[in-house]
ROFIVEX-665029 format. One record per residue (C-alpha): residue in three letters; chain; x, z, y; residue number from 1. Coordinates in pm, whole numbers. Example, Ala and Ser with C-alpha at 12.3 -4.5 7.8 and 13.67 -1.06 7.14 Angstrom:
BEGIN
["ALA", "A", [1230, 780, -450], 1]
["SER", "A", [1367, 714, -106], 2]
END
This chain:
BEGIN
["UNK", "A", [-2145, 5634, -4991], 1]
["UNK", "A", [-1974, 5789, -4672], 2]
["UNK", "A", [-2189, 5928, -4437], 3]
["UNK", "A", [-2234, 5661, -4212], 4]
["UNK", "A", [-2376, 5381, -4423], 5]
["UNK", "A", [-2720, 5403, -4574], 6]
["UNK", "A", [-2962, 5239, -4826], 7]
["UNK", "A", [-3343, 5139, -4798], 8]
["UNK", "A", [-3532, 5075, -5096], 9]
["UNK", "A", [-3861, 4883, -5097], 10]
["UNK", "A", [-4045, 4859, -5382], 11]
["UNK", "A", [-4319, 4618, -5345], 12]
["UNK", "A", [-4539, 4515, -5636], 13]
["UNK", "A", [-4415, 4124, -5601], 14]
["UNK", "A", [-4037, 4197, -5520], 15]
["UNK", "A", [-3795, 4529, -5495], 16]
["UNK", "A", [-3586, 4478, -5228], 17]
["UNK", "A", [-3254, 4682, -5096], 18]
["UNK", "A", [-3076, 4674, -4790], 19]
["UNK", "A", [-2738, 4858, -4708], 20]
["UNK", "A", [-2609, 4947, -4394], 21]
["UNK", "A", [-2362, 5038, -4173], 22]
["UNK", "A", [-2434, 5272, -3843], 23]
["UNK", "A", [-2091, 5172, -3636], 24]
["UNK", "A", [-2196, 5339, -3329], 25]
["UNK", "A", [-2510, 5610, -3240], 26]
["UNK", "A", [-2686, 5333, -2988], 27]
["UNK", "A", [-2671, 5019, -3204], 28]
["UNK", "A", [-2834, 4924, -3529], 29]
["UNK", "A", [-2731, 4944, -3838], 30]
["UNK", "A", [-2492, 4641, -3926], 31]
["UNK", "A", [-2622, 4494, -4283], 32]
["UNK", "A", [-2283, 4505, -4569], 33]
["UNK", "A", [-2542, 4341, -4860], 34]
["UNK", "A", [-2898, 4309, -4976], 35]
["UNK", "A", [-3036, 4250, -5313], 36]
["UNK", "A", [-3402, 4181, -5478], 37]
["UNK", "A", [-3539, 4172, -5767], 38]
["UNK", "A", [-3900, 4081, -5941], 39]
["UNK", "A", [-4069, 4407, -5931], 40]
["UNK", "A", [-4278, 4490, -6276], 41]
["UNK", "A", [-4445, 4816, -6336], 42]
["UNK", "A", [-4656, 4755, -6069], 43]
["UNK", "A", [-4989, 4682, -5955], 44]
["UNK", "A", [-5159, 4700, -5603], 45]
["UNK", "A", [-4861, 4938, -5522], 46]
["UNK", "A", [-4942, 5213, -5797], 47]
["UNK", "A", [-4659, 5249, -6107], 48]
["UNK", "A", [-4797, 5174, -6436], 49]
["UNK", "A", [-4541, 5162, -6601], 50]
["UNK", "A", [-4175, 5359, -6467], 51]
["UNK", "A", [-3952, 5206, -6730], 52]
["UNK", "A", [-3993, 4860, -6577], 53]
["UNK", "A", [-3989, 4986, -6211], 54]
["UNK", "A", [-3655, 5149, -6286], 55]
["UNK", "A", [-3522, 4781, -6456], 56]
["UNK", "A", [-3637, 4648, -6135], 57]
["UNK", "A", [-3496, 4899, -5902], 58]
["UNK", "A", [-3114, 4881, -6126], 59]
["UNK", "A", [-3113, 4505, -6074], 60]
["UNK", "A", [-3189, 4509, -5718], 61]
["UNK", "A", [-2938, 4776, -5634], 62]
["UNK", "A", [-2661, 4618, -5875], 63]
["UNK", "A", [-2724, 4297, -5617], 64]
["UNK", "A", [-2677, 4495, -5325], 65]
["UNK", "A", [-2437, 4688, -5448], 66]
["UNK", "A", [-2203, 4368, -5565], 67]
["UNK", "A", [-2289, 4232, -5202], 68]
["UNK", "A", [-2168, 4472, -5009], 69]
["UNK", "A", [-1889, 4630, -5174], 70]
["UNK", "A", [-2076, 4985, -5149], 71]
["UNK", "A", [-2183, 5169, -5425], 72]
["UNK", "A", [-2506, 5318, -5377], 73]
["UNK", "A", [-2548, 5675, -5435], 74]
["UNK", "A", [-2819, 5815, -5254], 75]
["UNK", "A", [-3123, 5597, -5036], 76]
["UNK", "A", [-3411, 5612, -4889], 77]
["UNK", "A", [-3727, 5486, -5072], 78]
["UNK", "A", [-4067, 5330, -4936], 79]
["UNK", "A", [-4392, 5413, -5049], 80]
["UNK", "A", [-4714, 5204, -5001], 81]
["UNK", "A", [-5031, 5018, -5194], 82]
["UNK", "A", [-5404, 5150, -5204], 83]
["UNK", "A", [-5274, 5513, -5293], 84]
["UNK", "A", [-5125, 5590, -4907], 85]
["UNK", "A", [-5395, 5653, -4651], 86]
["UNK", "A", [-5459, 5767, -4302], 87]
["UNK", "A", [-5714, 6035, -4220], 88]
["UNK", "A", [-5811, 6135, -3863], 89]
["UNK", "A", [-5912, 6504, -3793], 90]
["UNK", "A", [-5933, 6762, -3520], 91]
["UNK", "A", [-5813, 7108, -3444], 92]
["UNK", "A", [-5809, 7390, -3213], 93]
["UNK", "A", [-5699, 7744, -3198], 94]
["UNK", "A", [-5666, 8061, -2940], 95]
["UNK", "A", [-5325, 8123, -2758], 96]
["UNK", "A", [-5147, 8393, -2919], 97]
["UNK", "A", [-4980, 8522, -2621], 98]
["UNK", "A", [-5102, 8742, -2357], 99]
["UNK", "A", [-4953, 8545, -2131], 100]
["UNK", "A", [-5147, 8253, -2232], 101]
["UNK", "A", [-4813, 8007, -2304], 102]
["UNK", "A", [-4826, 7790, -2564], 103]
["UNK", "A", [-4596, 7864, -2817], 104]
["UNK", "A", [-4449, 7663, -3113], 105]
["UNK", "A", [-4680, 7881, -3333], 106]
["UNK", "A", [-4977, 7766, -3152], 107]
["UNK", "A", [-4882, 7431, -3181], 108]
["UNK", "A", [-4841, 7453, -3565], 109]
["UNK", "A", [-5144, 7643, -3635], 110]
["UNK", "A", [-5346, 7415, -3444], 111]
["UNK", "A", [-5268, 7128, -3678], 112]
["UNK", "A", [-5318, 7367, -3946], 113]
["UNK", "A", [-5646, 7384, -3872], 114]
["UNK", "A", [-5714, 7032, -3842], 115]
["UNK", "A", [-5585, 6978, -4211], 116]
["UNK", "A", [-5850, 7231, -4295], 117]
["UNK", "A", [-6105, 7059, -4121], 118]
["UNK", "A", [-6094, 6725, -4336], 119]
["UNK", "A", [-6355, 6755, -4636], 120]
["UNK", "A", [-6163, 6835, -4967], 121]
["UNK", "A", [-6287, 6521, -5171], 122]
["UNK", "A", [-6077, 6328, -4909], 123]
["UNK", "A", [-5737, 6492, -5029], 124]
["UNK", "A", [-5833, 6581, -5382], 125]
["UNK", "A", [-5484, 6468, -5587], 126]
["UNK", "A", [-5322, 6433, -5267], 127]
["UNK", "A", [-5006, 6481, -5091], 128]
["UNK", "A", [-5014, 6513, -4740], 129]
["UNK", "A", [-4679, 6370, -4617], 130]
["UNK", "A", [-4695, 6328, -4236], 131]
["UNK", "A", [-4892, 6542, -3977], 132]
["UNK", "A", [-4885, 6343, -3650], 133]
["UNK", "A", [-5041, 6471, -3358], 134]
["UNK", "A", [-5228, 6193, -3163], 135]
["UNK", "A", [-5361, 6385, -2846], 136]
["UNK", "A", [-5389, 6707, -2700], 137]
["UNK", "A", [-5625, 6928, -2487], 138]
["UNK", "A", [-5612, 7252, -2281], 139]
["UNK", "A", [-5886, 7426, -2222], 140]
["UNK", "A", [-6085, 7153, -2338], 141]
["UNK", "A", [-5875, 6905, -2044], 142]
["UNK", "A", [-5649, 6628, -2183], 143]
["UNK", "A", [-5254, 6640, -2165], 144]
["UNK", "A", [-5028, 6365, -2236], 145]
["UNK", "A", [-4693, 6480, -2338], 146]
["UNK", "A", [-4582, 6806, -2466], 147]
["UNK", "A", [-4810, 7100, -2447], 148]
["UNK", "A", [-4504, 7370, -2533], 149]
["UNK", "A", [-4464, 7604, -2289], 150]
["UNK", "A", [-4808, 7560, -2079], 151]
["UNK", "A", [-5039, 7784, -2015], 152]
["UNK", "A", [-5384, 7779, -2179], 153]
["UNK", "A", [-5684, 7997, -2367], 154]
["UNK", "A", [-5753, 7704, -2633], 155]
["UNK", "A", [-5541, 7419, -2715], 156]
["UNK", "A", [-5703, 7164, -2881], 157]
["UNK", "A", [-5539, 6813, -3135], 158]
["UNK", "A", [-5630, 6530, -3297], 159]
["UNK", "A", [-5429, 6452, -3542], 160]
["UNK", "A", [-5334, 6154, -3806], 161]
["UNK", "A", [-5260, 6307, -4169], 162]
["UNK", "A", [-5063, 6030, -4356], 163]
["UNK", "A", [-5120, 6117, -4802], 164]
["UNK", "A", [-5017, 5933, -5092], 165]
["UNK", "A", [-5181, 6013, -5423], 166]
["UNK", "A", [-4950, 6271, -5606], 167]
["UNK", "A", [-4895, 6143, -5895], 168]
["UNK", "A", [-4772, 5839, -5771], 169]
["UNK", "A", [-4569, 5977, -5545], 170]
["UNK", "A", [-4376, 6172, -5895], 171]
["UNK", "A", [-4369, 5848, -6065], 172]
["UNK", "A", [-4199, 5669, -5782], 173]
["UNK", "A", [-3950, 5893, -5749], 174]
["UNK", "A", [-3873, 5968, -6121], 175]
["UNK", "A", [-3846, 5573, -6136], 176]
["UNK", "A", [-3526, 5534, -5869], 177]
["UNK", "A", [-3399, 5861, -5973], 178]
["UNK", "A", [-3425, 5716, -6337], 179]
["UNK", "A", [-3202, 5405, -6229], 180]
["UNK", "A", [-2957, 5678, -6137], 181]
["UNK", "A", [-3000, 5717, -5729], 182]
["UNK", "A", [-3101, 6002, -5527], 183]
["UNK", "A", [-3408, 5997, -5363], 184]
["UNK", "A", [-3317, 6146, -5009], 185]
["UNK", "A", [-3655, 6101, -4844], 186]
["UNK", "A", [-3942, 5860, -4911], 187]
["UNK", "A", [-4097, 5684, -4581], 188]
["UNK", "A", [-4448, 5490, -4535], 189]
["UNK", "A", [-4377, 5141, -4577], 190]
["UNK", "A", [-4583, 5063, -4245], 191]
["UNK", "A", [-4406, 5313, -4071], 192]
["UNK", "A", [-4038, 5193, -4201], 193]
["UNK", "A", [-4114, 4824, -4095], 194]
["UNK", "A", [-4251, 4938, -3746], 195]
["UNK", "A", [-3870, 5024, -3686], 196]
["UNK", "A", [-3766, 4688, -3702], 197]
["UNK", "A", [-4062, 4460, -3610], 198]
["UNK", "A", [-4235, 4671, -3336], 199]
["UNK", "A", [-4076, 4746, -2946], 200]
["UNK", "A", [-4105, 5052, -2758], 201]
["UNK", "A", [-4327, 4883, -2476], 202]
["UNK", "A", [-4526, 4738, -2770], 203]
["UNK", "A", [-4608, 5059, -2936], 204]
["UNK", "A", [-4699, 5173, -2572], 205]
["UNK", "A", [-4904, 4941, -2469], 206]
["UNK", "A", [-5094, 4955, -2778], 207]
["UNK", "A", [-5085, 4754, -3080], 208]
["UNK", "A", [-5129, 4658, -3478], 209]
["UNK", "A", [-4860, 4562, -3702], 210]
["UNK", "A", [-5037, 4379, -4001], 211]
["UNK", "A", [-4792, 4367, -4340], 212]
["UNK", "A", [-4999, 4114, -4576], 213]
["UNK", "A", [-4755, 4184, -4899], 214]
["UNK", "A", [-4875, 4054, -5271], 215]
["UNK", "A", [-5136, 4252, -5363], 216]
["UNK", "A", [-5208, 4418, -5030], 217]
["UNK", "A", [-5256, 4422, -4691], 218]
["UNK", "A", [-5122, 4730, -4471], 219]
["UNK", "A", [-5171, 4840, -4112], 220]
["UNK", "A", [-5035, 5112, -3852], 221]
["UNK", "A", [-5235, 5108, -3516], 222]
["UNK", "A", [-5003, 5215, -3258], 223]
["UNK", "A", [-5081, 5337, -2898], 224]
["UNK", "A", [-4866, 5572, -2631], 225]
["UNK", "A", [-4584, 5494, -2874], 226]
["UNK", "A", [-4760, 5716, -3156], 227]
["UNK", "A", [-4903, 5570, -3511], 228]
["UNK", "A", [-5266, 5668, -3469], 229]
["UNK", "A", [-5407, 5532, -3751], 230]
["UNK", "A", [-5288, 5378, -4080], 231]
["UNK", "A", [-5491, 5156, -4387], 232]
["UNK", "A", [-5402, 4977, -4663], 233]
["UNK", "A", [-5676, 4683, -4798], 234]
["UNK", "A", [-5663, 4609, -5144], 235]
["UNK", "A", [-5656, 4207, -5108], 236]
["UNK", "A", [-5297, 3995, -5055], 237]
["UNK", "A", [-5081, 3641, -5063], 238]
["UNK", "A", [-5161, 3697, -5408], 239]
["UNK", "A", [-5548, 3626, -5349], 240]
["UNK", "A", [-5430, 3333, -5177], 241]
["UNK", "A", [-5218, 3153, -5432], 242]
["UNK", "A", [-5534, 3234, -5647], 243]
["UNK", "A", [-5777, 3064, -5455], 244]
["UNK", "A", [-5553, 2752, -5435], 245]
["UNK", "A", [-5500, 2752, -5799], 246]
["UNK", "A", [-5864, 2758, -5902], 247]
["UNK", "A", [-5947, 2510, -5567], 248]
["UNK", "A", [-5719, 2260, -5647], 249]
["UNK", "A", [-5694, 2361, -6047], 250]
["UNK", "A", [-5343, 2346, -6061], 251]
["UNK", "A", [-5098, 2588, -6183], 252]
["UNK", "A", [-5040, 2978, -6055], 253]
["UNK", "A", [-4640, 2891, -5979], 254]
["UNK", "A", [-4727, 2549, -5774], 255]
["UNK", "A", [-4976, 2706, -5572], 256]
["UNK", "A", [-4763, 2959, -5466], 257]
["UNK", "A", [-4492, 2709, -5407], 258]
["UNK", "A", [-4743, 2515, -5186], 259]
["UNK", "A", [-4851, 2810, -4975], 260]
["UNK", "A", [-4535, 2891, -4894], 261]
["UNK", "A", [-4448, 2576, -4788], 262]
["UNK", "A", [-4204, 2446, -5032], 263]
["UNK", "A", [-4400, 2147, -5155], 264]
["UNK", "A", [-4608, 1907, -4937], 265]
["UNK", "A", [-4917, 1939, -5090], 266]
["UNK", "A", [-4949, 1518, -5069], 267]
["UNK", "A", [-5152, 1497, -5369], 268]
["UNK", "A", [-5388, 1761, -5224], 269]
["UNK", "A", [-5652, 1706, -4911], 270]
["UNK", "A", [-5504, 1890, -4637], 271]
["UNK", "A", [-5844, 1993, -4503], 272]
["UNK", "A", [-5943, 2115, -4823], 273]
["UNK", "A", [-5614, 2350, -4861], 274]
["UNK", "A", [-5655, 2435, -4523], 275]
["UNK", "A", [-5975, 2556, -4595], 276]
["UNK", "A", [-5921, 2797, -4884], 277]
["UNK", "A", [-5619, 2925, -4698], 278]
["UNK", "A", [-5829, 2991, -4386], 279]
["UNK", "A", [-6082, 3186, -4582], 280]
["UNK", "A", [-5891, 3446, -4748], 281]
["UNK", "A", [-5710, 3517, -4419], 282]
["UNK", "A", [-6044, 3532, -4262], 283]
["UNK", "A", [-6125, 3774, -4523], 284]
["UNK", "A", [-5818, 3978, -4439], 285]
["UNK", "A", [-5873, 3929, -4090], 286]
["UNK", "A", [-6224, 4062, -4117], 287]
["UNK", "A", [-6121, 4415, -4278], 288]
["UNK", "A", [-5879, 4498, -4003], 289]
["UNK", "A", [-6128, 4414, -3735], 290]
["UNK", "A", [-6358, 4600, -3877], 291]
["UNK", "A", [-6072, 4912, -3930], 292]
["UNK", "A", [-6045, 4861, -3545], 293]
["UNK", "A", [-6406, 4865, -3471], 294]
["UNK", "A", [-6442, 5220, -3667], 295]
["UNK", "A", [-6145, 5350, -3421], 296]
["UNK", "A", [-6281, 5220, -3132], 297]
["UNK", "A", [-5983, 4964, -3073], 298]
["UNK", "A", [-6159, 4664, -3109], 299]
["UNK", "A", [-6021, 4392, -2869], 300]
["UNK", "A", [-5816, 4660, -2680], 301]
["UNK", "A", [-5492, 4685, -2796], 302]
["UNK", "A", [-5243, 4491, -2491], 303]
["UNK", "A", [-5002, 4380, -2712], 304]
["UNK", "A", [-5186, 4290, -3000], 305]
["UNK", "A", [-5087, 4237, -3327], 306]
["UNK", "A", [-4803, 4155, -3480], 307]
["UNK", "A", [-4813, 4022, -3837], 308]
["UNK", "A", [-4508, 4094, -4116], 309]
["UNK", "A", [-4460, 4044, -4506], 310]
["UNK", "A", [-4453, 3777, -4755], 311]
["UNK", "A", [-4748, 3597, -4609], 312]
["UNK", "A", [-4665, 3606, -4264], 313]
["UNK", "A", [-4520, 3215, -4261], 314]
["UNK", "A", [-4872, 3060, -4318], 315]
["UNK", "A", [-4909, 2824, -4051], 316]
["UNK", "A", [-5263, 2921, -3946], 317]
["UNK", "A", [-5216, 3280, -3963], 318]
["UNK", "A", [-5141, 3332, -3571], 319]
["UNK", "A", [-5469, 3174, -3458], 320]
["UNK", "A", [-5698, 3279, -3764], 321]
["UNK", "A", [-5574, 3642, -3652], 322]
["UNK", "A", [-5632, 3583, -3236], 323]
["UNK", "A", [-5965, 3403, -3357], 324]
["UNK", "A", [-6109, 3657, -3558], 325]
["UNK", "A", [-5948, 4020, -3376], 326]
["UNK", "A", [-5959, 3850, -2988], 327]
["UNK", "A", [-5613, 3990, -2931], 328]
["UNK", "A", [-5271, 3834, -2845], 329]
["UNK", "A", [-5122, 3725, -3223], 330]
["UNK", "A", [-4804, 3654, -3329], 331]
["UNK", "A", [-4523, 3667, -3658], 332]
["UNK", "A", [-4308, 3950, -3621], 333]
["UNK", "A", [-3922, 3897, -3544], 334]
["UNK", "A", [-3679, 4045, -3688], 335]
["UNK", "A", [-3431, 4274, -3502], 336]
["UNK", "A", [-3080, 4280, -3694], 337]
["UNK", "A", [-2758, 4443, -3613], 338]
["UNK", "A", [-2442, 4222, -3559], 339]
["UNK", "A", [-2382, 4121, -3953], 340]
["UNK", "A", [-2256, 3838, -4112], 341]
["UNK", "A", [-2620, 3864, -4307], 342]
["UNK", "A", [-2864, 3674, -4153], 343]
["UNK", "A", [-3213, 3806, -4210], 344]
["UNK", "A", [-3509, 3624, -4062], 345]
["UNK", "A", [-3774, 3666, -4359], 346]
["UNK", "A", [-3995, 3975, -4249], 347]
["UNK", "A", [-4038, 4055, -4596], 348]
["UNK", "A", [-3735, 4252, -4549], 349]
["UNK", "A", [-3838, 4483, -4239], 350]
["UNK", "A", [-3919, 4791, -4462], 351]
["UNK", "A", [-3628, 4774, -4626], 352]
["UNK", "A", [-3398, 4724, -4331], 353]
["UNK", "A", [-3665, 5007, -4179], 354]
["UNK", "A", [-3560, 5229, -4398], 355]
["UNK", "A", [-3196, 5178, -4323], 356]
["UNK", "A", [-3241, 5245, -3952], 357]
["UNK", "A", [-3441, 5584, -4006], 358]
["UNK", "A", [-3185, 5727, -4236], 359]
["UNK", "A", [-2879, 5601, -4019], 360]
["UNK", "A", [-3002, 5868, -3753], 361]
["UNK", "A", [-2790, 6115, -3755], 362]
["UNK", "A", [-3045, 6449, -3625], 363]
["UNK", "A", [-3284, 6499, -3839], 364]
["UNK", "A", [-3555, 6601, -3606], 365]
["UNK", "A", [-3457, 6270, -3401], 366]
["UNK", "A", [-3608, 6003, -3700], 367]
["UNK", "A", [-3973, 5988, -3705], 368]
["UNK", "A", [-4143, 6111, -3389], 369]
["UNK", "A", [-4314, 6346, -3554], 370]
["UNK", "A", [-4324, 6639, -3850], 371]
["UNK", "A", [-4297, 6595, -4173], 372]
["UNK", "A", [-4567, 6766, -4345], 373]
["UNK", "A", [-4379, 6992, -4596], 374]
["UNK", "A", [-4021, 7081, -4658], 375]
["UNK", "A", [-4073, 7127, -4993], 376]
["UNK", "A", [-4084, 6744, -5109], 377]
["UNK", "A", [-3736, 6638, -5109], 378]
["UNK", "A", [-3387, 6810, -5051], 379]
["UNK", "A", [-3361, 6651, -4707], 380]
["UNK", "A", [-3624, 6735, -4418], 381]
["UNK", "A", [-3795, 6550, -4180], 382]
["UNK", "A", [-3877, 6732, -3863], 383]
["UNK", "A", [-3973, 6651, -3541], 384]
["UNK", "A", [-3836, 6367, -3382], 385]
["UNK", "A", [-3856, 6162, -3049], 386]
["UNK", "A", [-3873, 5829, -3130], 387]
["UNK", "A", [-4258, 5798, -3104], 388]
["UNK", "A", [-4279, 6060, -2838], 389]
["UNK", "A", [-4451, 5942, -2504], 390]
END
């Protein structure tokens, strides 16, 4: 591929899905040349079990987008998500190096340092620590929004959000796309990939939650000052849903799923009854990410709300269940495309697309907003960047 159009892979547990891209100018977005999907096996809650299949999956899905856009697809960035990625919250400080007291680069580093050491072992046993974002700052024990480089203090203190992936998984996902013959140039949070496309600045601001309900799992990024200060994953999905219609209506697996998405009027079926299993299992949902907000202390105090992606999204209660149970503004998440002849509305697709606008920036320390964690992971580095800077 030249240098200017990219590839996002998204490999989901229900579908793999690829997007590739076109960056015509640096202020646009990416135009879309193709997609393809595929039925993802080898997977289950997010974790590979087995990489064989995952690598089928992955081969048909790029052959699709490959045969769609006329591009052959070399090299892409991946997503990674299920129960295995996590956010953990921890605190730092350290002493100013210099005798003049300015805060150096150095300082800054070893401050988060510290606040990686600070976050009890069993929590990052089998671990890989993949992003190290600094939520807040403090001089002298006074708070500073912004940058701290090149102020003066004796102590500068962080909080910071540590973003990890079980490491094993992390080798098996990679050793699955490489397997199907593409290089792996970086591999992104799924939340964090489909805040790119579904999430505004003055949203992120503000503060919000984007909510991905995918097949097997739900997945949330808290955002506030335009920084990702917390992230969770819930092991419960649309899949739970087309279960509890099956067994509450005892009909098949496949027509259940075809009535929760809509594509059959469920005529032979009491509507209050259907809208009554659907209802609970989004309560359900709805009850883990209040509670997730409740243990942050953003309970009912996030301006803009949230903002609710993936598979499941298109449920017709879901907007008021979710301003019901969280008491915040609610509503499905829009999609934000590039002039392209392809049309995508289905949010399913924001990671993927996601991925396509993070690796279509051309600096490298202009993608993320903040550091990734170590160079050592993949050829290609993340580094700081200013898209989720204040």
């Amino acid at each position: 591929m030249s240098s200017h159009i990219t590839a996002g892979i998204d490999i989901g547990t229900y579908e793999v899905r690829v997007v590739v891209a076109e960056q015509e100018n640096e202020n646009g977005l990416p135009k879309i040349l193709g997609t393809g999907k595929a039925e993802s096996k080898g997977l289950r809650h997010g974790y590979i079990i087995n990489i064989t299949d995952v690598t089928k999956s992955v081969s048909l899905a790029v052959r699709q987008a490959e045969k769609s856009s006329a591009v052959k697809i070399k090299k892409a960035f991946i997503s990674i998500g299920g129960v295995g990625l996590s956010g953990i919250n921890s605190q730092g400080s350290t002493i100013i190096s210099r005798a003049d007291q300015e805060i150096t680069e150095t300082d800054i580093e070893q401050t988060i340092v510290v606040a990686e050491e600070a976050i009890p072992k069993a929590l990052i046993q089998n671990r890989k620590i993949i992003y190290s974002i600094p939520i807040a700052w403090k001089i002298d024990g006074k708070p500073v929004l912004g940058r701290v480089l090149g102020m003066k203090s004796v102590k500068l203190e962080a909080k910071a959000l540590f973003v990890s992936c079980i490491e094993p998984h992390l080798d098996d996902l990679v050793e699955a796309v490489e397997e199907a013959g593409i290089e792996v140039i970086d591999v992104v949070a799924s939340p964090i990939a489909a805040s790119f496309v579904t999430l505004s600045k003055s949203q992120k601001i503000a503060g919000c939650v984007l909510a991905n309900i995918g097949a097997e799992t739900v997945s949330i990024v808290v955002f506030e000052n335009n920084i990702p200060i917390s992230l969770e994953i819930f092991p419960i999905g649309g899949a739970d849903i087309t279960n509890d219609i099956a067994l509450g209506l005892k009909i098949s697996l496949e027509e259940a799923e075809t009535i929760k998405l809509g594509g059959v009027t469920a005529t032979n079926y009491p509507k209050k009854k259907l809208e009554e299993i659907i209802s609970a299992r989004l309560g359900d949902i709805f009850e883990l990410i209040e509670a997730h907000l409740k243990k942050i202390g953003k309970s009912g105090i996030l301006p803009a709300g949230i903002i609710i992606t993936g598979g499941s999204s298109s449920l017709g209660l879901i907007e008021d269940l979710a301003r019901s149970y969280l008491r915040l503004p609610s509503r499905i998440a829009s999609l934000e495309i590039g002039n392209s002849k392809f049309q995508i509305k289905d949010s399913s697709w924001s990671v993927a697309y996601g991925l396509c606008i993070i690796s279509s920036i051309p600096d490298e320390e202009e993608r993320l907003g903040f550091k990734r964690h170590s160079k050592n992971i993949f050829k290609s580095i993340l580094q700081t960047l200013k898209h989720f800077l204040p």
